[in-house]
TORKOL-4160 file (C-alpha; in steps of 0.2 Angstrom, whole numbers, padded with zeros to 4 digits, m for minus):
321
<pt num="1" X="0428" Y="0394" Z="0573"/>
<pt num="2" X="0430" Y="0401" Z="0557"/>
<pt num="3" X="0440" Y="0419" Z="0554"/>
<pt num="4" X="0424" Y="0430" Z="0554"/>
<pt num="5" X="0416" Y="0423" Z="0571"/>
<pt num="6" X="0436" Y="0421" Z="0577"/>
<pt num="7" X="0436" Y="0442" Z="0573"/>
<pt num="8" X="0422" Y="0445" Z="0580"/>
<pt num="9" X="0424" Y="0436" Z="0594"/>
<pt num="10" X="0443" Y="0442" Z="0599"/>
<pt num="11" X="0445" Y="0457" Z="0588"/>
<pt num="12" X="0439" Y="0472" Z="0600"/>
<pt num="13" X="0452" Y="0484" Z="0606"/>
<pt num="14" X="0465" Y="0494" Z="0596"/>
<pt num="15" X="0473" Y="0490" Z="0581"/>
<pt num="16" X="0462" Y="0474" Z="0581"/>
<pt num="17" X="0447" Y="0483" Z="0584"/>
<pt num="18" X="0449" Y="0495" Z="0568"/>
<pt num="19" X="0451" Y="0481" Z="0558"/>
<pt num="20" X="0435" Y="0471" Z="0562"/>
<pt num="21" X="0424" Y="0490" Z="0560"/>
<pt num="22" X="0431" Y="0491" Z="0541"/>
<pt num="23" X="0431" Y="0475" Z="0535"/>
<pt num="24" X="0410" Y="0475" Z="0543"/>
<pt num="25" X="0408" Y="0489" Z="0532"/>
<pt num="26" X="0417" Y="0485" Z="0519"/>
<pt num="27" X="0405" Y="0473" Z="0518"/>
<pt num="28" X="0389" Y="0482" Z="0521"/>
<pt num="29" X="0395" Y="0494" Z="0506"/>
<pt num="30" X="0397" Y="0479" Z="0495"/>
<pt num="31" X="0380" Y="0471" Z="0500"/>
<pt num="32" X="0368" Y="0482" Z="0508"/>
<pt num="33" X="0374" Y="0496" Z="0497"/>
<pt num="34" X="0378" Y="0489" Z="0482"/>
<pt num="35" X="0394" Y="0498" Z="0481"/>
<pt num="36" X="0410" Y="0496" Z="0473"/>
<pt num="37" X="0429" Y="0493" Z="0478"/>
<pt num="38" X="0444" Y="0502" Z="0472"/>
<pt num="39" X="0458" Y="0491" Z="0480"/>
<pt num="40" X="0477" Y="0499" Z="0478"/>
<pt num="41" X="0493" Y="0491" Z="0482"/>
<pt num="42" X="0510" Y="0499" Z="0486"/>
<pt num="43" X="0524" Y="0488" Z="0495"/>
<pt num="44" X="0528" Y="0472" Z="0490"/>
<pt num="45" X="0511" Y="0464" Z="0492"/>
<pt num="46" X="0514" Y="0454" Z="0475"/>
<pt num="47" X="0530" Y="0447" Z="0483"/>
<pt num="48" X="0520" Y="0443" Z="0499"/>
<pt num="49" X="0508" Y="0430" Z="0489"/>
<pt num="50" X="0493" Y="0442" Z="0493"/>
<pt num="51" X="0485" Y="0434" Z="0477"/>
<pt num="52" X="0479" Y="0421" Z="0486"/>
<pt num="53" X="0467" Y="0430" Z="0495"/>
<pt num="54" X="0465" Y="0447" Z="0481"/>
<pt num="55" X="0462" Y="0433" Z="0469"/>
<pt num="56" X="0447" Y="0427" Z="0478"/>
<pt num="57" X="0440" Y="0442" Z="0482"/>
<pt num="58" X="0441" Y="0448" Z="0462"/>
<pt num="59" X="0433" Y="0432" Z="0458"/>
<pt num="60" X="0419" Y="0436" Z="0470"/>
<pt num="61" X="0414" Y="0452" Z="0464"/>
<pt num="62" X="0420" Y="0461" Z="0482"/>
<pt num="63" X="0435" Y="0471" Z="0473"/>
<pt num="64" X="0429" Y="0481" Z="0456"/>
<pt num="65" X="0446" Y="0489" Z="0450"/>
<pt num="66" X="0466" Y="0489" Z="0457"/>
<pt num="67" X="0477" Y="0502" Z="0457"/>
<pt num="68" X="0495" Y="0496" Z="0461"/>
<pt num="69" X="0514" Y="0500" Z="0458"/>
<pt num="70" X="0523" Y="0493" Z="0443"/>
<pt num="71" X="0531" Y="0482" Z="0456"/>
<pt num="72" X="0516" Y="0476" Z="0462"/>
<pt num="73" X="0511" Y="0469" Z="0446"/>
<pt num="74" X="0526" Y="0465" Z="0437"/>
<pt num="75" X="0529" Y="0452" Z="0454"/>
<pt num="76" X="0513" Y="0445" Z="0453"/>
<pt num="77" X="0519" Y="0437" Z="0436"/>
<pt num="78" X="0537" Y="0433" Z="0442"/>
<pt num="79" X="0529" Y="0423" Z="0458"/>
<pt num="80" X="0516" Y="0415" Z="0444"/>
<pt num="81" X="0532" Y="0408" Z="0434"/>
<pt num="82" X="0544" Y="0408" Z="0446"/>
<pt num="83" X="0537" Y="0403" Z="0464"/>
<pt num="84" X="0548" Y="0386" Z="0465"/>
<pt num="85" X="0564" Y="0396" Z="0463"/>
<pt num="86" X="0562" Y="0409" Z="0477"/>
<pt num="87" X="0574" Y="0409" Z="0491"/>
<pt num="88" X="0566" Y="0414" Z="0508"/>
<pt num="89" X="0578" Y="0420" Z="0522"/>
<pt num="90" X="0572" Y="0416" Z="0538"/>
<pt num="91" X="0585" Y="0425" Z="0547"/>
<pt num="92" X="0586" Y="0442" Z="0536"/>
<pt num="93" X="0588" Y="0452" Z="0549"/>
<pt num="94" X="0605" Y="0446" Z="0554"/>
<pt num="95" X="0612" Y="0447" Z="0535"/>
<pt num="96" X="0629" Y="0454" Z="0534"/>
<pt num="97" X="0634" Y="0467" Z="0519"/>
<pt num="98" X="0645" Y="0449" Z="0514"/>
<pt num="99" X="0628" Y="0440" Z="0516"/>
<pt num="100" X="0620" Y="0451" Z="0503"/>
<pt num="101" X="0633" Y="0453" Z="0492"/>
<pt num="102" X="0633" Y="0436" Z="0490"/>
<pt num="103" X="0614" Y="0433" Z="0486"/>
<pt num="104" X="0620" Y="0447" Z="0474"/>
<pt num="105" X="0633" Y="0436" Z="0467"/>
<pt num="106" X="0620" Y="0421" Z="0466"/>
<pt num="107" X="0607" Y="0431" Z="0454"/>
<pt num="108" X="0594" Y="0435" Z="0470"/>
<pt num="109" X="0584" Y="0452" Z="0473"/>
<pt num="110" X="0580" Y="0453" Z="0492"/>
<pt num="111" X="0563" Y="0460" Z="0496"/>
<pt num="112" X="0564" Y="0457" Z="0516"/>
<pt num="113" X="0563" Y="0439" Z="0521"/>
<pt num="114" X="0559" Y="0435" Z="0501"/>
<pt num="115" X="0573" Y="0435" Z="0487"/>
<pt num="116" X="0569" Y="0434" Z="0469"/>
<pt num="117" X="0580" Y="0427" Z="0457"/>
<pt num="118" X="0584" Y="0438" Z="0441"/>
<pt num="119" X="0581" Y="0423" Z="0429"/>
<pt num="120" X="0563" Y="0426" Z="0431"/>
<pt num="121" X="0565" Y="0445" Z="0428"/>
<pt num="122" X="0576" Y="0441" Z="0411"/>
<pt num="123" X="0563" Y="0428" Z="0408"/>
<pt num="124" X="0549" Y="0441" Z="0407"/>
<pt num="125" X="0559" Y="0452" Z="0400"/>
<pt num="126" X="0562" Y="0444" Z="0384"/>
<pt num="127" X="0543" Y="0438" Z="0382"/>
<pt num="128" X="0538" Y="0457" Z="0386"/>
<pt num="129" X="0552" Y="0464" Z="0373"/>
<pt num="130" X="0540" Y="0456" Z="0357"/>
<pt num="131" X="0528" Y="0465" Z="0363"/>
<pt num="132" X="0533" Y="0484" Z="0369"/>
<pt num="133" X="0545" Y="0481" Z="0349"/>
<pt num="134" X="0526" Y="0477" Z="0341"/>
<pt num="135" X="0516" Y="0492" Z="0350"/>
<pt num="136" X="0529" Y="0504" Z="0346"/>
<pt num="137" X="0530" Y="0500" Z="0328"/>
<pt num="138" X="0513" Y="0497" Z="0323"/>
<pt num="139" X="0508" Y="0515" Z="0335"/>
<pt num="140" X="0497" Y="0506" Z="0346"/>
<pt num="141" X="0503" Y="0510" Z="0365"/>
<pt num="142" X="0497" Y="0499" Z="0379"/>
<pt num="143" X="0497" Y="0503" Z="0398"/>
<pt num="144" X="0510" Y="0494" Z="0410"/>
<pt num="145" X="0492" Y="0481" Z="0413"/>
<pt num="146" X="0486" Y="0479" Z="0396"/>
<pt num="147" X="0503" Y="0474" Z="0391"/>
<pt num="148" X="0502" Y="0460" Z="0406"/>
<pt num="149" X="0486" Y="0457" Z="0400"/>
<pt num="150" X="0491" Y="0451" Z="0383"/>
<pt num="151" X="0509" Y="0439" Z="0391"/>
<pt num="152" X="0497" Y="0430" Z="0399"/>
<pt num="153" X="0489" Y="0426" Z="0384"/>
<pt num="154" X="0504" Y="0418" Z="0379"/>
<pt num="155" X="0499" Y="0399" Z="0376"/>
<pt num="156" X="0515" Y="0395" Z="0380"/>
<pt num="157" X="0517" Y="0404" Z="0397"/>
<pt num="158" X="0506" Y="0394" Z="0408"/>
<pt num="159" X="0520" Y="0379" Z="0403"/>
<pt num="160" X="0530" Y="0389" Z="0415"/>
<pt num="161" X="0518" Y="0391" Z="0431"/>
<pt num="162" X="0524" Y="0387" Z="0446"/>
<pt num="163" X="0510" Y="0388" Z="0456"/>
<pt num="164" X="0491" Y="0388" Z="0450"/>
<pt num="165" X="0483" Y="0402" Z="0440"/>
<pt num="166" X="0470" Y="0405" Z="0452"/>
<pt num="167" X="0484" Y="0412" Z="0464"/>
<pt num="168" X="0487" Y="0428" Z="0454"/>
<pt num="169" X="0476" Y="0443" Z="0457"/>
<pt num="170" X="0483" Y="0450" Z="0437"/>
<pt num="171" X="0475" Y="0435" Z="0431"/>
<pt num="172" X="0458" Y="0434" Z="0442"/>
<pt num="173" X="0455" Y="0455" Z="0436"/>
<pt num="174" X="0460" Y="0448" Z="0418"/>
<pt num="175" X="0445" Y="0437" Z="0418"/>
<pt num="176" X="0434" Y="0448" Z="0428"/>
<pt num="177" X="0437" Y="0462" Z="0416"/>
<pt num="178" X="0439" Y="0476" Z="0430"/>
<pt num="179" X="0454" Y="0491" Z="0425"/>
<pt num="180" X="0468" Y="0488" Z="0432"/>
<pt num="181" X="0480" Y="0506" Z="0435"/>
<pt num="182" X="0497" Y="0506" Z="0435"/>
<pt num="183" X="0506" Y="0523" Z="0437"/>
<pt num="184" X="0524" Y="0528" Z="0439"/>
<pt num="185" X="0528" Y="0513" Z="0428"/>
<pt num="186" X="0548" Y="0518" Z="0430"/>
<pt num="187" X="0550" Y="0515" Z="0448"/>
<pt num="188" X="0550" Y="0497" Z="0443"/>
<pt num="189" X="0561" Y="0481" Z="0436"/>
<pt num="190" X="0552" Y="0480" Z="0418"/>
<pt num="191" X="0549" Y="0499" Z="0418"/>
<pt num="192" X="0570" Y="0501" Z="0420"/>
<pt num="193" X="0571" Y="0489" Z="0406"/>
<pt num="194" X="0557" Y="0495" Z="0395"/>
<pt num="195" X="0566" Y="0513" Z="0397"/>
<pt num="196" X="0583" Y="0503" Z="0394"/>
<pt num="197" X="0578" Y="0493" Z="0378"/>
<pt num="198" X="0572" Y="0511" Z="0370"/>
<pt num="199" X="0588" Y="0520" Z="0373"/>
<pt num="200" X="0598" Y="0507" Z="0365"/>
<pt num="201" X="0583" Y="0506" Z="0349"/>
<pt num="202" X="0578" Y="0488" Z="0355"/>
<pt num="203" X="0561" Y="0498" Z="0355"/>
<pt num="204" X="0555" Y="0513" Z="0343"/>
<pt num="205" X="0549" Y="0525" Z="0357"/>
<pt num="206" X="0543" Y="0527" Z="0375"/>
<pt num="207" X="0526" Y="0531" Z="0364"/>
<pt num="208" X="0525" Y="0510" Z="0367"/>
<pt num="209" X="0517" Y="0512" Z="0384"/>
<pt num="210" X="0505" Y="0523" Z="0389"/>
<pt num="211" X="0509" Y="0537" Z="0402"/>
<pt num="212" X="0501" Y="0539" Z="0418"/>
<pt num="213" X="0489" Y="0554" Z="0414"/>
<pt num="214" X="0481" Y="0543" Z="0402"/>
<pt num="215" X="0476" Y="0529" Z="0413"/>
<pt num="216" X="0472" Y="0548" Z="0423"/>
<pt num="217" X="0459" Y="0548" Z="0410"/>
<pt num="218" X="0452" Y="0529" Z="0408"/>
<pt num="219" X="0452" Y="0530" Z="0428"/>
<pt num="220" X="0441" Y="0546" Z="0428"/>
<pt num="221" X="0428" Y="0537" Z="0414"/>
<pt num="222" X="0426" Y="0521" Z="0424"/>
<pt num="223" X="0423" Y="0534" Z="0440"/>
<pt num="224" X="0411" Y="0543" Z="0432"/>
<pt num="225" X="0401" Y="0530" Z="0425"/>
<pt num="226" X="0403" Y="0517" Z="0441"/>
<pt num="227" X="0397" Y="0532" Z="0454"/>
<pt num="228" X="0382" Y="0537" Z="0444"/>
<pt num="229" X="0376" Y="0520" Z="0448"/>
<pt num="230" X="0384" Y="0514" Z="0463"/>
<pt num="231" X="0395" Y="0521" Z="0479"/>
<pt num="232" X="0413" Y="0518" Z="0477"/>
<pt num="233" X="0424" Y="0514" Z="0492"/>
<pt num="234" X="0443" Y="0513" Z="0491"/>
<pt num="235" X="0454" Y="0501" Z="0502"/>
<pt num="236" X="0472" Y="0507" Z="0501"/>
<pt num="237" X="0487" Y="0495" Z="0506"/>
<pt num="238" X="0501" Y="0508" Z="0510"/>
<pt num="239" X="0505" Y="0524" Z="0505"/>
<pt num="240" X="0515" Y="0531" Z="0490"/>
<pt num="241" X="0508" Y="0533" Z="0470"/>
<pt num="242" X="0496" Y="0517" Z="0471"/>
<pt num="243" X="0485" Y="0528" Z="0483"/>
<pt num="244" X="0486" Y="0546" Z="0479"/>
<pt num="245" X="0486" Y="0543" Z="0460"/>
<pt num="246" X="0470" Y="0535" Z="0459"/>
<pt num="247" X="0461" Y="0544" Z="0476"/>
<pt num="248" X="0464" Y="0561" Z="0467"/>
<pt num="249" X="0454" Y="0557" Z="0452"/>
<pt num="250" X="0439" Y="0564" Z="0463"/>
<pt num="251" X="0445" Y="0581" Z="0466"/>
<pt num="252" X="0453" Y="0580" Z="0447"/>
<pt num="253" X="0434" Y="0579" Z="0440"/>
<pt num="254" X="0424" Y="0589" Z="0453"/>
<pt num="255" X="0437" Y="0603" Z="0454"/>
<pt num="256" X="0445" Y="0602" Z="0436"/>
<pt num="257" X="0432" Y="0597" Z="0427"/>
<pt num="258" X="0419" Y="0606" Z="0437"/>
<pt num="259" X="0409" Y="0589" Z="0436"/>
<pt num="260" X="0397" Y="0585" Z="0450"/>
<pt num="261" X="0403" Y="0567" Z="0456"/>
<pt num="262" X="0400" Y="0558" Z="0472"/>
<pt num="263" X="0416" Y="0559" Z="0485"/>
<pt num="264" X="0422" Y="0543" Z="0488"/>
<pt num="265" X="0409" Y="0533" Z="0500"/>
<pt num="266" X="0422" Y="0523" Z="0510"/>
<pt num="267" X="0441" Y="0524" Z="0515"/>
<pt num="268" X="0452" Y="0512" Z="0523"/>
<pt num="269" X="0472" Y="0512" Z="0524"/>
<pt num="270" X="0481" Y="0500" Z="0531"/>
<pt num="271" X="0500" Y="0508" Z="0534"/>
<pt num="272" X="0514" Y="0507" Z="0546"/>
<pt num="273" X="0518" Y="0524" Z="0544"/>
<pt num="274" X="0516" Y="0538" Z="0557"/>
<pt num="275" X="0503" Y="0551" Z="0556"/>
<pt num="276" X="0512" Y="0564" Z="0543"/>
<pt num="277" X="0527" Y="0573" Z="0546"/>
<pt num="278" X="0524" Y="0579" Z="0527"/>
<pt num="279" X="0522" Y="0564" Z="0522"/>
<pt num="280" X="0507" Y="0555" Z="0512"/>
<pt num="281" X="0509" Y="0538" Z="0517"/>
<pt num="282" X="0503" Y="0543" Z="0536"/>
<pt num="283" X="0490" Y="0555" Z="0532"/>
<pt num="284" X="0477" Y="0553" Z="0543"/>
<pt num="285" X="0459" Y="0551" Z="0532"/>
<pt num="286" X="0454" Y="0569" Z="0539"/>
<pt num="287" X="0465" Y="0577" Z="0531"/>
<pt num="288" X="0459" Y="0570" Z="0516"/>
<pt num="289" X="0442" Y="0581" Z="0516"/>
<pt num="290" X="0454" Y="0596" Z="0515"/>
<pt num="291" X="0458" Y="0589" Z="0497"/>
<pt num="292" X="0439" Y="0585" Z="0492"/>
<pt num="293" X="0443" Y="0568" Z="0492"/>
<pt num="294" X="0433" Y="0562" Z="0505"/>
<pt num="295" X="0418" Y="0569" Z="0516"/>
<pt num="296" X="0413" Y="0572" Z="0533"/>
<pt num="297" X="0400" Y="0557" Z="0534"/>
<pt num="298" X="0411" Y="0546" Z="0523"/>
<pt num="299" X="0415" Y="0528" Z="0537"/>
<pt num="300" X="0437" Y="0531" Z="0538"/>
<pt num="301" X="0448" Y="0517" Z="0546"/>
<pt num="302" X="0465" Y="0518" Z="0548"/>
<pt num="303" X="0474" Y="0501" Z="0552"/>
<pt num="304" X="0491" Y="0502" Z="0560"/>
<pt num="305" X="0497" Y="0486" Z="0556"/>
<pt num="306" X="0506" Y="0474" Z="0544"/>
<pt num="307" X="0496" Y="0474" Z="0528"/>
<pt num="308" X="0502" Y="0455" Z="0524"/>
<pt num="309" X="0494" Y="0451" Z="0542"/>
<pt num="310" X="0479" Y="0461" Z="0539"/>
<pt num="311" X="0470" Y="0460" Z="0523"/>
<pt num="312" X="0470" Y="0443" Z="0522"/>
<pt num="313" X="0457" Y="0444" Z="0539"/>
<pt num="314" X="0448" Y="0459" Z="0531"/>
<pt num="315" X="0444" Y="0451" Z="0516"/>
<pt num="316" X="0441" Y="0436" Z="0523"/>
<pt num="317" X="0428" Y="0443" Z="0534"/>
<pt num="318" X="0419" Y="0450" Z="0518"/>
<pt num="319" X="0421" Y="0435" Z="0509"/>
<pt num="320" X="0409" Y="0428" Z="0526"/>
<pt num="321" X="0424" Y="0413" Z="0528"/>
């Protein structure tokens, strides 16, 4: 039994039942409408090897841009370069405060079950620094992707891949050619050190990297010339800036701009949060007409769950495996 028949055939209640109603239209807006997908990312779904199933969707044509948090796409690269030299804690709930501090001591960053070792971050760090130094003196900025972009260019990084190429989703929207978004660059490793290395002159101004208002307005070209053609859906993994960054473009133009685009022709979250207490990471989709963000006829699912359990079935259903 494949994962699409095993879906359907198991997947009918709940929870379980939500999933299998997004990922079937999901897949009727991509083939029966011809639509297109915004995917966003917030957590640590980099860290969670999710590139092994984005990656393939990209490569498919079933996801047509990403917006994601610097951290998202700063540890798509470390796990690219770094994989072999992960340490994964299989008992990280029982961790002492002694336990931590010395995965501390031993150069690791613990993201759940998952610690990353600060070599790679250092690693990055020095191939990145050539490259923020050369946009701020030569006055041509780059945003937190294009920057990305450009490392893995780099003849000389795919020396220090780990695991193969076609595992990263940064490198499958590279070669696709779909945007890629990245607001709220500081709330990151590289976008501390980026903001370190210009206050100690290391790099001639934060004018190196383009703000978030700017990828604002390249967000709200490709939306405006996308929807005249086809629907846009959005599928958002977690909460926080990945989502309501790039969801509000729509409101931005039509009550901003006064322009006359579409709302958004699909919405799907996956979360663990509870419905709002103030809170937009439990928002329920309804509440998101309120904000002209979605309307009244537009298919909204809202997936309980663990993202790192779910999207790999949703998009696997779409891909028809």
């Amino acid at each position: 039994m494949n994962v699409s028949d095993f879906l359907e055939r198991h997947y009918r209640h709940f929870n379980a039942r939500e999933t299998l109603a997004a990922a079937r239209s999901y897949k009727d807006l991509i083939e029966k409408r011809d639509g297109r997908m915004m995917v966003t990312l917030a957590g640590a779904m980099s860290t969670g090897e999710l590139g092994l199933s984005l990656a393939d969707m990209i490569r498919q044509g079933k996801v047509h841009a990403v917006t994601c948090t610097a951290a998202n796409l700063e540890e798509d690269i470390f796990n690219l370069v770094a994989h072999d030299e992960y340490r994964v804690i299989e008992n990280w709930r029982g961790l002492s405060e002694s336990d931590e501090e010395a995965l501390l001591e031993q150069g690791f960053n613990r993201v759940t079950d998952t610690c990353i070792p600060e070599t790679v971050m250092r690693h990055i760090e020095g191939r990145l620094t050539k490259l923020w130094k050369h946009a701020a003196e030569t006055n041509q900025p780059r945003t937190p992707a294009e920057f990305m972009f450009e490392l893995l260019d780099d003849p000389e990084l795919p020396q220090h891949f780990q695991v193969p190429r076609e595992n990263s989703w940064l490198a499958a929207a590279k070669d696709a050619g779909i945007p890629v978004f990245v607001p709220g660059v500081e709330d990151s490793t590289l976008g501390n050190i980026f903001t370190a290395r210009v206050i100690d002159g290391t790099v001639a101004g934060h004018h190196a990297m383009k703000p978030g208002t700017a990828q604002l307005e390249k967000l709200a070209s490709w939306y405006r010339e996308t929807s005249s053609q086809h629907p846009i859906g959005f599928f958002q993994i977690g909460g926080g800036i990945a989502g309501d960054f790039s969801i509000c473009v729509v409101p931005m133009m039509r009550q901003d701009l006064k322009e006359d685009v579409p709302l958004w022709s699909y919405f799907c979250q996956i979360s663990d949060a509870e419905t709002s207490y103030g809170g937009y990471s439990g928002a329920v989709p309804n509440e998101k007409i309120t904000w002209e963000k979605l309307s009244r006829e537009t298919p909204k699912f809202m997936i309980h769950s663990d993202a790192s359990i779910v999207a790999p079935l949703v998009f696997a259903y779409v891909l028809g495996l």
